[in-house]
C-alpha positions in Angstrom: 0.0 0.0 0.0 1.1 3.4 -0.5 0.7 4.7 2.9 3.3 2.2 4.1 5.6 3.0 1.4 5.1 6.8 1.9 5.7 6.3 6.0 9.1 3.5 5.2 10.5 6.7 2.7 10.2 9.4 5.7 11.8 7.1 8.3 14.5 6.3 6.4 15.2 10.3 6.1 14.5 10.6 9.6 17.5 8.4 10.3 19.9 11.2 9.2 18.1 13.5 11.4 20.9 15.3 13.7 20.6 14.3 17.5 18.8 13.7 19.6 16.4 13.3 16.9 13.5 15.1 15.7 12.1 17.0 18.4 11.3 20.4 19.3 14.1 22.2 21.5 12.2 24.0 23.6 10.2 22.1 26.6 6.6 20.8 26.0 5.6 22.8 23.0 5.3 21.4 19.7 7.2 23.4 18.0 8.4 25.9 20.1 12.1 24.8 19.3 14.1 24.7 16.0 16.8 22.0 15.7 19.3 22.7 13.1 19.1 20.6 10.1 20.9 20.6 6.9 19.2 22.1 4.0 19.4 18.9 1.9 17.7 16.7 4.4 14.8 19.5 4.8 14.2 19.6 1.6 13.9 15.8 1.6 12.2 15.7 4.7 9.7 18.3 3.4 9.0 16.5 -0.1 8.1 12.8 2.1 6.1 14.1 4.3 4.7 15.7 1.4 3.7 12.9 -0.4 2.4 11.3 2.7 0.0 14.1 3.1 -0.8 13.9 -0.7 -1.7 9.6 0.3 -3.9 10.6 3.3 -6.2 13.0 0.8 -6.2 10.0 -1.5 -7.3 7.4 1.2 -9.7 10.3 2.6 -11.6 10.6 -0.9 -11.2 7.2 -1.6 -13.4 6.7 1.9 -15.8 9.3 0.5 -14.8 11.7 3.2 -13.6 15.5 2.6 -10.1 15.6 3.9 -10.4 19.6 5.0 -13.0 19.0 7.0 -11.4 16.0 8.5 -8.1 18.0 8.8 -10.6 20.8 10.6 -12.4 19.0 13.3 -8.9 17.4 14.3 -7.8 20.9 14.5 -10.9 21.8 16.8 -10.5 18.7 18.6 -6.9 19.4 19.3 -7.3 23.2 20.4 -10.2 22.1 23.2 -7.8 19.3 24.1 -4.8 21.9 24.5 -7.0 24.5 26.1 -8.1 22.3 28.8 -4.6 21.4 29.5 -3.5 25.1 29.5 -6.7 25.8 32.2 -5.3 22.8 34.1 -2.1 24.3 34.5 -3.0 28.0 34.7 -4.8 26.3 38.1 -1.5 24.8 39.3 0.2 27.9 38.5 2.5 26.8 36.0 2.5 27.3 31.9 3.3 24.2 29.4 6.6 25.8 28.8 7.7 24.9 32.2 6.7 21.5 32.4 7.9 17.9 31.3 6.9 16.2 28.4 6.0 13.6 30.8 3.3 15.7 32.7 2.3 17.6 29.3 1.3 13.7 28.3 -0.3 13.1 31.5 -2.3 16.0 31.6 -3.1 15.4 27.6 -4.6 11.5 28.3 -6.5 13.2 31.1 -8.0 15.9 28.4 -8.8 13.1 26.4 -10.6 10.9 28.6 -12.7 14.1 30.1 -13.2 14.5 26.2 -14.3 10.8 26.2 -17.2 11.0 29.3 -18.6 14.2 28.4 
């Protein structure tokens, strides 16, 4: 299947990823750190994941579903998810960017499962 194809392509790029890996540099935000990474291997990076996205909107139409709008309410879903944790912590005093990844995916499971029983 293409997807697995796709998803073998971008871990073998990944591999040359400088260390520690691919990860943000600052703490507990997605994306609130840049790592350094050679130009080639962005490109690279940049066209696999790419052509993953491009398989995900084939799969999605291929379902009958519109991938935007799938892409949207994961957006929306996310966003409440991140909010809560951000209330959570606002509560304890603290701000995501002063605490562990470990609590950040505590707190996340705990959005998710007050997501689930509401």
């Amino acid at each position: 299947m293409k997807l697995g194809e796709e998803t073998a392509e971008l871990r073998q790029h990944l591999q040359e990823f400088p260390a520690p890996g691919p990860r943000p540099e600052g703490r507990g935000m997605a994306g609130s750190g840049r790592q350094t990474v050679p130009e080639d291997l962005r490109i690279r990076l940049e066209e696999e994941v790419g052509d993953l996205f491009f398989v995900l909107v084939n799969i999605a139409r291929y379902l009958g579903l519109d991938p935007e709008s799938a892409l949207r309410k994961t957006n929306r879903k996310f966003r409440r998810r991140f909010q809560w944790m951000e209330q959570r912590l606002r509560e304890n005093g603290t701000a995501p960017e002063r605490t562990s990844m470990d609590e950040l995916e505590s707190l996340w499971q705990q959005a998710k499962q007050q997501e689930r029983q509401s």
